[in-house]
C-alpha positions as CSV (number, residue, x, y, z in Angstrom):
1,X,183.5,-24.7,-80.4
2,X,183.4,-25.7,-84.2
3,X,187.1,-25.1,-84.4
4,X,187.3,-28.6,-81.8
5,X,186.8,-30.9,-84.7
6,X,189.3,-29.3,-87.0
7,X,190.9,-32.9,-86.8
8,X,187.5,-34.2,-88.2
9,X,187.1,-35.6,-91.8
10,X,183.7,-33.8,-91.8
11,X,185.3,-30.8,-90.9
12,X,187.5,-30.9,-93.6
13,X,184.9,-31.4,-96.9
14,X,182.1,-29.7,-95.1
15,X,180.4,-27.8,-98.2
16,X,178.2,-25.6,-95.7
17,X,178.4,-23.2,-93.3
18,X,176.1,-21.1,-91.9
19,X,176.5,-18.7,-89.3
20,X,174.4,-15.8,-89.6
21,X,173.0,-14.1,-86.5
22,X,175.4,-14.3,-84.2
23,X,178.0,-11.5,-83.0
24,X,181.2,-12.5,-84.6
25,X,183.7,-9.7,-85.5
26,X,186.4,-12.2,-87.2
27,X,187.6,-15.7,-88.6
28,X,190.0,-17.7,-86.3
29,X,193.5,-19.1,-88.8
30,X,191.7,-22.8,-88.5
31,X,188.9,-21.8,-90.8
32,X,191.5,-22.2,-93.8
33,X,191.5,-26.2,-93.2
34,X,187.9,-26.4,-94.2
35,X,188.9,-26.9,-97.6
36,X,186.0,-28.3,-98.9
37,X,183.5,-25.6,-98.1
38,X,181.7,-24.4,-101.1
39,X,178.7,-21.9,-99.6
40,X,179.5,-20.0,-96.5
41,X,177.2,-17.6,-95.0
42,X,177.9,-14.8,-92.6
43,X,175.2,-12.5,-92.7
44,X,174.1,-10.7,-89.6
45,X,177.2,-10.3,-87.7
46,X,179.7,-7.8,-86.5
47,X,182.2,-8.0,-89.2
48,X,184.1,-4.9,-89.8
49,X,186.0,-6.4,-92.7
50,X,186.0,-9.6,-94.7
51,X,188.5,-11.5,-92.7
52,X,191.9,-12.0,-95.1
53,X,191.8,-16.3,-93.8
54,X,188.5,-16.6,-95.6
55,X,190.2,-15.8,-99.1
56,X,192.3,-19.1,-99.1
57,X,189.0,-21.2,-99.2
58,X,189.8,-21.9,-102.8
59,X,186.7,-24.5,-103.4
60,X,184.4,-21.2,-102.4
61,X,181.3,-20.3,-104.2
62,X,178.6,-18.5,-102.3
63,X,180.2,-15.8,-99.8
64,X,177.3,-14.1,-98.0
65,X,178.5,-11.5,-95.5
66,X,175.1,-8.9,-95.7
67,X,174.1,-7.2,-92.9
68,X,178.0,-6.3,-90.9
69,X,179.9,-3.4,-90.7
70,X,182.3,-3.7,-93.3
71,X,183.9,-0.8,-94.8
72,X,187.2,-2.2,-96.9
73,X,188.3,-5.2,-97.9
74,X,191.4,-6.9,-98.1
75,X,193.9,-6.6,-100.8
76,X,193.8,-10.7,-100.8
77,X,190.5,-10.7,-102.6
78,X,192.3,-11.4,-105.4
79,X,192.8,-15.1,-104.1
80,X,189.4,-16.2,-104.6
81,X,189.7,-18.8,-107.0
82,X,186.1,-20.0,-107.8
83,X,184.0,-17.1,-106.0
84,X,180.9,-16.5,-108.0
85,X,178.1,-15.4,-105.4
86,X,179.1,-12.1,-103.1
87,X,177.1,-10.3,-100.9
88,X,177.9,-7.4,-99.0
89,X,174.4,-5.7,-99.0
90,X,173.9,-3.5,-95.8
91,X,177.2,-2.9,-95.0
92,X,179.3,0.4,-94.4
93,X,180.8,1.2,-97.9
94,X,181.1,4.3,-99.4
95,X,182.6,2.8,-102.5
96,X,183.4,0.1,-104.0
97,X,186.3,-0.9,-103.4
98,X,189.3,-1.5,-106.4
99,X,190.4,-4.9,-104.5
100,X,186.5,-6.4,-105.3
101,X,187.1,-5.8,-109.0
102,X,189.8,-8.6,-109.2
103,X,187.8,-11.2,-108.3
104,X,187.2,-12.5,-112.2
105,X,185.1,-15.4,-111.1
106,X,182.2,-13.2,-109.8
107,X,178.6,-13.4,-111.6
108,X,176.8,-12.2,-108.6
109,X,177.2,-9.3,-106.4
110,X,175.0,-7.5,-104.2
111,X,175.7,-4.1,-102.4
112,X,172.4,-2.8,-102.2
113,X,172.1,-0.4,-99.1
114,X,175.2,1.0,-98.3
115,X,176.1,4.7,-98.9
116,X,177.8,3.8,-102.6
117,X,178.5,7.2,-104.7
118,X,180.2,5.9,-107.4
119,X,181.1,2.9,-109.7
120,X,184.3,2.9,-110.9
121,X,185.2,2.6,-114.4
122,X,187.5,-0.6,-113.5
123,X,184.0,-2.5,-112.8
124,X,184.3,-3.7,-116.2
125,X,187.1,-6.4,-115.3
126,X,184.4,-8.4,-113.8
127,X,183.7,-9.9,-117.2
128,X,181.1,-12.7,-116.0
129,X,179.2,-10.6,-113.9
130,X,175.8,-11.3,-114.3
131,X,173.8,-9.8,-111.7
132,X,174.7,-6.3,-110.0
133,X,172.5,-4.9,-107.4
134,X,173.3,-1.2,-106.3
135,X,169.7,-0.1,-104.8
136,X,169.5,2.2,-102.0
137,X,173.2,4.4,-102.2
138,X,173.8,7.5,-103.2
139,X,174.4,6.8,-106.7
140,X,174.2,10.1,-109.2
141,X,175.6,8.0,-112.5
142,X,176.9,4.9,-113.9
143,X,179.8,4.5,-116.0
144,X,179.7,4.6,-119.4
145,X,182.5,1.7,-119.6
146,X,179.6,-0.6,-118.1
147,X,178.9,-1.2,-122.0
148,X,181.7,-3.4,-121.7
149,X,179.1,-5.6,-119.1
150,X,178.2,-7.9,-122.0
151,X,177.1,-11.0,-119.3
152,X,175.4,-8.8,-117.5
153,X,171.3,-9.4,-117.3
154,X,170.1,-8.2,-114.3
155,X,170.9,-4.5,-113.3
156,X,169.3,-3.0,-109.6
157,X,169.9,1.0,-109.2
158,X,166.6,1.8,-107.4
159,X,166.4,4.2,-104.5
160,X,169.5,6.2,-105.5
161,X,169.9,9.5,-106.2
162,X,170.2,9.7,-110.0
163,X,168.2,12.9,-111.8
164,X,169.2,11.4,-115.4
165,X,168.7,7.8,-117.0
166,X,172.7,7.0,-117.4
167,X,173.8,6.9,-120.7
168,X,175.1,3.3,-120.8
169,X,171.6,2.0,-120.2
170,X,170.5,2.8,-123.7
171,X,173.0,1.2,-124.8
172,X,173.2,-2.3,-122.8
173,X,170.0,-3.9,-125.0
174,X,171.4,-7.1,-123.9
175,X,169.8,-6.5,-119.8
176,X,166.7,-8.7,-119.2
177,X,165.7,-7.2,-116.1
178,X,166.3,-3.4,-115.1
179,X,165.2,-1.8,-111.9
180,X,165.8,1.8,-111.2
181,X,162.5,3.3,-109.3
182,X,162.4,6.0,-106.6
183,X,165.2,8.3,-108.1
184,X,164.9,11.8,-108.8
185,X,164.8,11.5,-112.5
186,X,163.9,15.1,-113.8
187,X,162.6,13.7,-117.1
188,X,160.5,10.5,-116.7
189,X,158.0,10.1,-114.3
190,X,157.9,7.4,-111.6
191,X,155.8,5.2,-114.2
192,X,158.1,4.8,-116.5
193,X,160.9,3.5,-113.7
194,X,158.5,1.6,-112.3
195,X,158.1,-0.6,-115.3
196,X,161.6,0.4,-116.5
197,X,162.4,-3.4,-117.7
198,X,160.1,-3.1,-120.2
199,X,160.0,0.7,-121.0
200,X,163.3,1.2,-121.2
201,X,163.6,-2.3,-123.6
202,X,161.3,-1.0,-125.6
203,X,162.8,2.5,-125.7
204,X,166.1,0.7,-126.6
205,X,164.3,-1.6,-129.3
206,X,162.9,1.4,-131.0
207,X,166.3,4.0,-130.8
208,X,167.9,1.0,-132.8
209,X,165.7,0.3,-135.5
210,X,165.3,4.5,-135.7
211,X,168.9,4.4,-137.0
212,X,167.9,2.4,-140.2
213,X,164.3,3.5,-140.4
214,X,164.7,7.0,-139.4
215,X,161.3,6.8,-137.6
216,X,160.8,6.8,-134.0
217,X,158.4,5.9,-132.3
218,X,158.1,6.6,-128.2
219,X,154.4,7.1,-127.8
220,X,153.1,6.3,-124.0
221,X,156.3,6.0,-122.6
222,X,155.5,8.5,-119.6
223,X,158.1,10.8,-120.7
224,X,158.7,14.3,-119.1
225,X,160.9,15.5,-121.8
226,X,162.5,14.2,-125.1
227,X,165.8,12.4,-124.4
228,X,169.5,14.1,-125.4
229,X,170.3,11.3,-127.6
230,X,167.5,11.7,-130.1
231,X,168.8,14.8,-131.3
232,X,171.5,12.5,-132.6
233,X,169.4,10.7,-135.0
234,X,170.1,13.3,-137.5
235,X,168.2,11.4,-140.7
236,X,164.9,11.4,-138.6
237,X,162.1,11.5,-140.9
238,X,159.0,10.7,-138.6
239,X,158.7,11.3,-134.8
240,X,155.7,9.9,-132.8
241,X,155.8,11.2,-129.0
242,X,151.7,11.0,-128.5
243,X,150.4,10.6,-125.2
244,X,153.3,11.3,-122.8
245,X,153.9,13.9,-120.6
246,X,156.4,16.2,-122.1
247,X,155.5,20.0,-121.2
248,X,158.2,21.4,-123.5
249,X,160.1,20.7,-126.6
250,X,164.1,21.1,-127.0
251,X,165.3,23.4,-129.5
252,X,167.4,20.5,-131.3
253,X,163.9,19.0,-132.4
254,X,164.1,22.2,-134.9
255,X,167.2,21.5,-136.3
256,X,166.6,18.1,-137.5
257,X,166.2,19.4,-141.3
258,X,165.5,15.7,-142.4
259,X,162.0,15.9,-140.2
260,X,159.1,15.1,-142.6
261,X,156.3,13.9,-139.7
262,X,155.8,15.3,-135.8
263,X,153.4,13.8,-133.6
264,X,153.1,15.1,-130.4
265,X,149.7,14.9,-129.2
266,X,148.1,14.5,-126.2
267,X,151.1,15.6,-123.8
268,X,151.3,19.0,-122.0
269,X,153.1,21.1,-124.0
270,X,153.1,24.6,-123.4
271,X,155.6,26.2,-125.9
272,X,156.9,25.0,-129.1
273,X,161.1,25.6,-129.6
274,X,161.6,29.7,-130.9
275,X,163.6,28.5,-133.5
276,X,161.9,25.9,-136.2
277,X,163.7,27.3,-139.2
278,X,166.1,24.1,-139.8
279,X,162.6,22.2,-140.5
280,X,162.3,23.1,-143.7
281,X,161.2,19.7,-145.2
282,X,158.3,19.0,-142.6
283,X,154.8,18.3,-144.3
284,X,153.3,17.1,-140.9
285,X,152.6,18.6,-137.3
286,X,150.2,17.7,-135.0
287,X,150.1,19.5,-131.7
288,X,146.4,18.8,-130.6
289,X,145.2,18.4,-127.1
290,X,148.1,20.1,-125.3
291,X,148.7,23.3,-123.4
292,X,150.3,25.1,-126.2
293,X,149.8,29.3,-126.0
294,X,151.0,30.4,-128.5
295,X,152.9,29.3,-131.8
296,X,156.6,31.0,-132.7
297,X,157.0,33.1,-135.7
298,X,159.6,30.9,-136.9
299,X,156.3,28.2,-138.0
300,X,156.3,30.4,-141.3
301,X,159.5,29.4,-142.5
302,X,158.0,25.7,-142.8
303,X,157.5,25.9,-146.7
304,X,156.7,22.3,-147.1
305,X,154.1,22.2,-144.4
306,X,150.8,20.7,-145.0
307,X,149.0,19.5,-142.5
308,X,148.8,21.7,-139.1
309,X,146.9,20.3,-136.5
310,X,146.7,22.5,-133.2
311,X,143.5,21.8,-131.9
312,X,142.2,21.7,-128.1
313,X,145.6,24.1,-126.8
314,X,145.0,27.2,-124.8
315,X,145.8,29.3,-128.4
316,X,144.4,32.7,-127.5
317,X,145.2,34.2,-130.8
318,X,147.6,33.8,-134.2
319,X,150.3,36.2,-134.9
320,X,149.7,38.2,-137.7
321,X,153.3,39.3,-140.1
């Protein structure tokens, strides 16, 4: 076997290994002497846990161990010295485990298809990470503390079971590539994950520059609803949410008193929020081409309003005092 030439100089500053596809449940002790090995690769095997020898290769880079039935790991983890690549896609976890997050070299890691439900707030001690890759698990959230990801660039959370966009993602403007399709979001359509790199950059870009300019502007972002956070921006003069899909406004849109300009045209629509009296400085609504039926009572407290656009709705008549 390979363990023969442990006397070998090769097999001492052998950079390389690659076993993938073979039936191997564990590491024989000799494995430690190969001190020189820099990439090894595992995948495809029969592991049920990453063998505790394996940690003591302190010249490793690139541990690829996808594709096994691992469901732990050891608490010797921590003795990677150099580990930067780590995969443990297709495997048997149902978290991930506390020991992984000790391993302060890593800038790679890849758990995508395993039956994940949570991320635990100690992620953030892998300070280099740079690519994280969590598709297909059972994910419902991230971690807020994940702000505190500032290497990160590449973030995978497709195929899990998530209704809402977390709330760190809005935040992490730093992420070049985002991928988070087939959820069950509840209010974006598939479009929008789809292309969620650059919707959801752009979505960041403009929630920024809202907080100086107090406009924002979220036009044809193939929205279901209006995000939570926007009823934050509390000094919003102009809102733009033409041509999405929105079938219903949220009742903080009529407490933002600093509202001069709505645009929300070209959705589906079908009720405006009861309660509109806290816009008492808007000059400007458009609500044209949408499914609205009717307009709330509360419309005559707009004293400053000018310009009402309502055209093409299903309007079937105006309420009289």
């Amino acid at each position: 076997s390979l363990w023969d030439f442990q006397e070998s100089s090769w097999f001492h500053w052998m950079p390389t290994l690659n076993l993938k596809d073979n039936a191997i449940t564990s590491a024989p002790g000799e494995i430690v002497k190969m001190s020189g090995l820099t990439q090894l690769y595992l995948d495809d095997n029969k592991f049920a846990s990453l063998p505790i020898n394996i940690c003591f290769l302190s010249n490793l880079t690139d541990l690829q161990l996808n594709n096994n039935e691992i469901t732990v790991l050891p608490y010797t983890v921590s003795e990677f010295q150099a580990l930067t690549l780590l995969g443990l896609a297709t495997n048997k976890f149902d978290r991930i485990p506390e020991e992984l997050t000790h391993i302060r070299t890593l800038e790679q890691l890849v758990m995508d298809d395993n039956s994940i439900v949570e991320v635990p707030e100690t992620i953030t001690r892998l300070a280099n990470l740079k690519v994280f890759s969590l598709s297909l698990n059972r994910l419902t959230t991230l971690p807020m503390d994940m702000v505190a990801l500032t290497a990160l660039t590449e973030l995978r959370f497709n195929r899990n079971l998530m209704k809402i966009v977390p709330a760190c993602i809005i935040t992490m403007s730093w992420l070049v590539t985002l991928k988070m399709a087939e959820n069950e979001f509840e209010h974006i359509t598939d479009e929008m994950a789809t292309k969620s790199t650059q919707v959801m950059l752009r979505y960041r870009d403009m929630l920024d520059k809202a907080r100086l300019s107090h406009r924002l502007d979220i036009s044809s972002m193939a929205l279901r609803r209006l995000p939570d956070e926007i009823g934050d921006l509390a000094s919003l003069t102009e809102l733009n949410l033409v041509n999405n899909l929105i079938t219903e406004l949220p009742e903080f849109l009529g407490q933002l008193q600093d509202l001069l300009r709505i645009d929300c045209s070209h959705n589906r629509i079908t009720h405006l929020p009861a309660d509109l009296t806290g816009l008492r400085a808007l000059v400007e609504l458009r609500i044209d081409h949408n499914k609205v039926q009717d307009l709330p009572k509360s419309i005559r407290s707009l004293i400053a309003l000018e310009v009402l656009l309502a055209g093409h709705n299903s309007i079937q008549e105006i309420a009289s005092e």
